[in-house]
N, C-alpha and C positions, 0 to 999 in steps of 0.2 A: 134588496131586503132579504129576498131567498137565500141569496146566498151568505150571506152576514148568517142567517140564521143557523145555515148548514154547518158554517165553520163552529160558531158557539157549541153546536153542539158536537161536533169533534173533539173540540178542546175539553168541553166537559168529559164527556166518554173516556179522554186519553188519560185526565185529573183523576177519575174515579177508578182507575184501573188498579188494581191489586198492585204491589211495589214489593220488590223484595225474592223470597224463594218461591212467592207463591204466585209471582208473575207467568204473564204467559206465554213471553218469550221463553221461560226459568221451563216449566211443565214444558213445553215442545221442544225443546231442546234433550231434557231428561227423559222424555219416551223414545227417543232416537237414538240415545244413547243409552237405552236400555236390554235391547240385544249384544252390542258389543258387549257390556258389561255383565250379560250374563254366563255367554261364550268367556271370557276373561275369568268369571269364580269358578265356572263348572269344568272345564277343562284345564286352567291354570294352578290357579289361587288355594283351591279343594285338593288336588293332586300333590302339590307340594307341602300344606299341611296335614294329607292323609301319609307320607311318607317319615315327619317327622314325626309321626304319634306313631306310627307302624319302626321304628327306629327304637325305641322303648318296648318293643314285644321281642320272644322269639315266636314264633310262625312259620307252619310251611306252606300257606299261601293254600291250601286246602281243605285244612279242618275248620271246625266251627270253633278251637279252641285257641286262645291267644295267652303266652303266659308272660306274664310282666318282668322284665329283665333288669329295669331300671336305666344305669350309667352303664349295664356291663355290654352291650354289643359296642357304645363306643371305649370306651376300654379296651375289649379286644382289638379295633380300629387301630391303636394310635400303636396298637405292638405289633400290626398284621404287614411284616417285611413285603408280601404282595402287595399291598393299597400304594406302600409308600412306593415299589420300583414302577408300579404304575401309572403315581404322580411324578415321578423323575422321566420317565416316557413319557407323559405330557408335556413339562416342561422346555423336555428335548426338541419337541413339535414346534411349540410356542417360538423359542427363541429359532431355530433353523426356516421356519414358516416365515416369522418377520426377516428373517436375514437374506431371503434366498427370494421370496416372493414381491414384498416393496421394490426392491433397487429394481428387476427384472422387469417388474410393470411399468415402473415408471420411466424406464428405458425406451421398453414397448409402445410406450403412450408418446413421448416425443419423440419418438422416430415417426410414428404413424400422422403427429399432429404437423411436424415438418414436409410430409411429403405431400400434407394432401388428400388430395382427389387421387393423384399417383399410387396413392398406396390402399385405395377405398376396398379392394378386393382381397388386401392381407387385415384387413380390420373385420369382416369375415370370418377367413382363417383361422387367425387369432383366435376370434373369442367361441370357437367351435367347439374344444374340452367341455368349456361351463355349460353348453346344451345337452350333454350325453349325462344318462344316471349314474350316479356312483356305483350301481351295484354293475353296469356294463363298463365303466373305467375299471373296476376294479377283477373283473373275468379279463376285462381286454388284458390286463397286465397280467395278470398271470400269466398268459400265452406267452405274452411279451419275455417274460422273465426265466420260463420255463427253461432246464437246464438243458434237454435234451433239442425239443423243439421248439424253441424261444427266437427272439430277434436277437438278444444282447449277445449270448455264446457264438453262435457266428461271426458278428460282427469286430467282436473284439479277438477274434480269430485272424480273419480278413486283413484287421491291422498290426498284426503280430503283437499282440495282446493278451493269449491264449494262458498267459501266467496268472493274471485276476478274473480271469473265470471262475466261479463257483455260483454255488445253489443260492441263489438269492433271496429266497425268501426261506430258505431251510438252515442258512448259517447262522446264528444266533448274532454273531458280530457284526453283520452286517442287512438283518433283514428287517430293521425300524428304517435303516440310511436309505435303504430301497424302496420301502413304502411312501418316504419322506417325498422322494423323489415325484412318485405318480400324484400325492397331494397339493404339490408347487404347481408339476404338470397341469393341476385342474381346475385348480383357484388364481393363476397369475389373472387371467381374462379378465375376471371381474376386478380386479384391481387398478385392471389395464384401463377396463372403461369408465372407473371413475376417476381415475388422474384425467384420462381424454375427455371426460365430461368437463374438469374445471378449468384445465387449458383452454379448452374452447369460448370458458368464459371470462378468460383476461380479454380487456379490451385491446384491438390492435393497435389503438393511439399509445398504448403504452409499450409496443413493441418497436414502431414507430418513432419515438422518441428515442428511445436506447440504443436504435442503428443510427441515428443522426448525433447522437452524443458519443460517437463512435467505439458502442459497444461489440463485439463479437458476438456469436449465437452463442458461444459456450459462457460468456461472462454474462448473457441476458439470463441463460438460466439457472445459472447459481445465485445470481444475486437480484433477481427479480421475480423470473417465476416460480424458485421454486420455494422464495417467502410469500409468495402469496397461494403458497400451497399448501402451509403448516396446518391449517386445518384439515381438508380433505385427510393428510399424509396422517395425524392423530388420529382421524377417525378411521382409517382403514388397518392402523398397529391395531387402534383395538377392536375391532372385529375380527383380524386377526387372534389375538387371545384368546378372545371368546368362544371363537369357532375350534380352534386348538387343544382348550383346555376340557371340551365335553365333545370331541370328536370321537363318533364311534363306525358309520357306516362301511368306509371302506377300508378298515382296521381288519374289521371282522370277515367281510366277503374276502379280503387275501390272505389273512393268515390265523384270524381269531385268538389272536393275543399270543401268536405261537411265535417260532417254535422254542420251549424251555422260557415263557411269559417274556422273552427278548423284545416281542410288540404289544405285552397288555399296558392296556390306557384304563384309565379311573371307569370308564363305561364301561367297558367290554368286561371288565371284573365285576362290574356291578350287577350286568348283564347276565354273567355266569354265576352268580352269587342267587343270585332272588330266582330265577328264570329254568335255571338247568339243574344246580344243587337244593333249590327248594328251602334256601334259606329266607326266605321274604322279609323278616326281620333286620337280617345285618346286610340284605342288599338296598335296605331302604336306608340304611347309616350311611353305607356310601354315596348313595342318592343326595342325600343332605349334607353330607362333607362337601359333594363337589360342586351344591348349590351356593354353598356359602363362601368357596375356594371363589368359582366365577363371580360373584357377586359383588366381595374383594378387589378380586381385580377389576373388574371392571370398572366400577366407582372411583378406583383410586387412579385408572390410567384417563377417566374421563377429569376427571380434578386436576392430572398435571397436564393432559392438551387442552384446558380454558387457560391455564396460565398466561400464555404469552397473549391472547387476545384478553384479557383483561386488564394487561400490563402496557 
């Protein structure tokens, strides 16, 4: 009888329970998600709408005075031959980043997923770049690069080579293709280890099967593993773009948009615009160009990798 009792009133209690937003799974839920979300307005949310209202001032980021400029700092934007060679140096990024960093990784990733345990100590190796700071990748290579005391001019000495020597980050024609170089150098790892994350999670009955249907390794992995790759490989283009198109850190630490703006990127201009010149105004224009550029892209390369899993 106790317990009949107890249960009744359970069920009453559960009946009587608020329903809706005002539940109290609803309330515990939204206090927990109350810190994120405030971290998200105060540092995100507030920043990116104080840059578009600060986009409509000119300002030098120090007086109390702000003068309302209206359309005219993006006006000067869409004619400022610097923004634009610094969005073509983005793009350069983007497109040489996915070309040179994907295939490598995913090379990297099934060699290492072929060999094994054999290979457990170059998986390591490997992904030992993405541990080091950009600001020490980016001193490293300078050394690296340096004309006089460098690794490259010797060695392309060494192999009678001594004709493509030059100053590599001082030759205007060639000091983005060099940077490009240390940026692939730094980011393949991480790419490496999410192809090796998703291999690892084909099942082997399906690997299994394909040697006994008398497939090859090379026919298993064009035509098996590496559709069922399409996802991972979408989502690493785009974070690729992403990371390419508002890359600024080790831009700056080797060359700072030099030499003759041969490596300025949409940041490092933006950077020098609000920051060094004291235009706070039209460096928050570009702020917001390049929030809207990535935001673009992004949206649109996430729209065409659902395609085929939807299809």
């Amino acid at each position: 009888m106790a317990t009949q009792t107890a249960a009744a009133h359970a069920i009453t209690r559960r009946q009587s329970a608020p329903h809706g937003w005002l539940s109290e799974q609803t309330i515990t839920t939204t206090l927990f998600l109350l810190p994120a979300l405030a971290f998200l307005v105060v540092f995100i949310v507030w920043p990116i709408l104080s840059s578009v209202e600060l986009s409509f001032f000119e300002w030098n980021g120090l007086s109390a005075n702000r003068t309302f400029v209206g359309l005219g700092n993006w006006s000067k934007l869409f004619g400022d031959g610097i923004f634009w060679r610094a969005f073509t140096n983005n793009i350069i990024i983007v497109v040489l980043s996915i070309a040179i960093q994907i295939p490598i990784a995913m090379a990297l990733a099934v060699l290492l997923h072929r060999g094994g345990r054999k290979l457990q100590f170059f998986k390591v190796v490997y992904f030992f770049p993405l541990l080091m700071s950009t600001v020490a990748v980016g001193i490293l290579f300078k050394y690296v690069y340096d004309l006089q005391f460098g690794v490259v001019t010797p060695l392309l000495e060494t192999l009678g080579l001594k004709a493509l020597s030059r100053d590599w980050l001082g030759d205007p024609n060639v000091a983005l293709f060099s940077v490009i170089v240390v940026i692939c150098w730094q980011f393949i790892p991480f790419y490496m280890v999410l192809f090796l994350a998703q291999l690892l999670n084909i099942p082997e009955d399906i690997h299994e099967a394909a040697m006994i249907d008398g497939a090859t390794e090379n026919q298993y992995f064009w035509r098996v593993e590496l559709h069922l790759m399409r996802g991972i490989i979408a989502t690493a283009i785009t974070l690729s773009l992403i990371g390419s198109l508002k890359y600024f850190d080790l831009i700056w630490v080797m060359t700072e948009g030099g030499p003759s703006r041969s490596t300025e990127l949409m940041a490092t201009y933006m950077y020098k615009e609000a920051f060094a010149s004291f235009h706070m105004g039209y460096g928050s224009t570009i702020a917001t160009a390049m929030f809207i550029i990535v935001m673009i892209v992004a949206l649109t390369a996430l729209a065409i990798g659902q395609r085929p899993r939807e299809a």
